[in-house]
Structures are given as structure tokens and as C-alpha cells.
C-alpha positions in Angstrom: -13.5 -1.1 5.1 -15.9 -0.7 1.8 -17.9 -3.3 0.5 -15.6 -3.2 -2.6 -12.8 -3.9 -0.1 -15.0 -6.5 1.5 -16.0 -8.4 -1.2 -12.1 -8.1 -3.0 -10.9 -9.7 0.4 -13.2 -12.6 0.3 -12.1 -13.4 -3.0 -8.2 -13.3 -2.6 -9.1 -15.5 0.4 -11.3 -17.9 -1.3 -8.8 -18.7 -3.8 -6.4 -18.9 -1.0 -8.1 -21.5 0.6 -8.8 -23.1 -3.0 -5.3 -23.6 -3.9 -4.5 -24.5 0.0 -7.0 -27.5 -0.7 -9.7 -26.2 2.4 -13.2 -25.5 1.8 -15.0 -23.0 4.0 -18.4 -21.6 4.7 -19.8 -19.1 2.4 -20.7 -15.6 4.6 -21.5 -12.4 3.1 -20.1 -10.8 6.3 -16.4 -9.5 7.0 -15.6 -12.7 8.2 -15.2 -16.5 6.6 -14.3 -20.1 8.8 -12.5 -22.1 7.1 -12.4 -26.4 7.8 -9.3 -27.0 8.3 -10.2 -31.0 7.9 -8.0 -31.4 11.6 -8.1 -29.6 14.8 -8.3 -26.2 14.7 -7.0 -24.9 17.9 -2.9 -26.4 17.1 -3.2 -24.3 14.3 -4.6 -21.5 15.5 -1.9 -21.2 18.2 1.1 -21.8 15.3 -0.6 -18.6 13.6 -0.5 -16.8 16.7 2.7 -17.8 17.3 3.7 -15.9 13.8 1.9 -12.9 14.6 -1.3 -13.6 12.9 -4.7 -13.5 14.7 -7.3 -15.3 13.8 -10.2 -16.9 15.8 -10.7 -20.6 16.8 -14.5 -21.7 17.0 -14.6 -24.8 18.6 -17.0 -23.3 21.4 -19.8 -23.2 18.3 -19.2 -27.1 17.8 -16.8 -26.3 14.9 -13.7 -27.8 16.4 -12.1 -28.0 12.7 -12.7 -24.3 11.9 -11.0 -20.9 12.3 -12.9 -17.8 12.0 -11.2 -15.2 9.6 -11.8 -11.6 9.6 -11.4 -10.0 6.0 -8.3 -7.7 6.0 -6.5 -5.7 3.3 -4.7 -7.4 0.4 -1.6 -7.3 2.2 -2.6 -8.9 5.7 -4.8 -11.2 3.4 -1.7 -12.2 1.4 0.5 -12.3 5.3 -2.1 -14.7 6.2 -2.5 -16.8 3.7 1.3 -17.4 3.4 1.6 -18.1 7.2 -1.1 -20.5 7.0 0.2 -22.4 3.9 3.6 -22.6 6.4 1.8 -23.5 9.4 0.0 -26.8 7.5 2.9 -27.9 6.0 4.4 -28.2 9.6 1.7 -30.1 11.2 
């Protein structure tokens, strides 16, 4: 993955979680957590459930936030959608 990618996959992810209402924590990395303002582990699992794998971070003291690697626009856009599903079910 380029930095172009990299930095194109933050984006569509940022103003995934912006329209989804969560705020996360800026990285320059390949990777964001996002607060997910309730436990993060229930969703985590209901993502997994849908095929989607992300990373729970409760073991850093962050027991609200997923860890999410940057993919390409389409996983991007297959996570987004299942996570927008996944909150409106909790």
C-alpha cells in the first residue's frame, strides 16, 4: 500500500466515522481507533461475526476503541457499512 493509498484510506474513513457520529484518534500510521462512546469488544465481535476484522484495544486501557487497519476503498467502504449496521443493532 502507497502513502497515496494510505493517506486516501484515512480520509474515506474519517468521514466515515464523521457521518457515523464517532470521533477517533488522529495517527499518521496505517491504522486509526476509533471511540466507539460504548464497549468496544460487543461490537467488535458483531463485525467479526460479518466477516470484518478489526482489532479491539481494551488491553491498552481503551475499552471504548477498536483499532482499524487502512484498507482499499472497497474494504474501507465494506467496513464502514457493516459498522453503521452493527450500531444501529446495539
Amino acid at each position: 500500500m502507497t502513502v497515496d493509498n494510505n493517506t486516501q484510506g484515512m480520509a474515506q474513513l474519517t468521514e466515515g466515522f464523521k457521518t457515523l457520529g464517532l470521533k477517533w484518534i488522529p495517527s499518521a500510521g496505517n491504522f486509526v481507533s476509533v471511540d466507539l462512546k460504548q464497549a468496544g469488544q460487543p461490537i467488535y465481535d458483531a463485525l467479526l461475526r460479518k466477516g470484518v476484522i478489526v482489532r479491539p484495544v481494551g488491553v491498552y486501557e481503551m475499552p471504548n476503541h477498536l483499532r482499524i487497519s487502512i484498507g482499499t476503498k472497497a474494504e474501507n467502504a465494506v467496513f464502514l457499512q457493516a459498522l453503521s449496521d452493527v450500531l444501529k443493532n446495539v
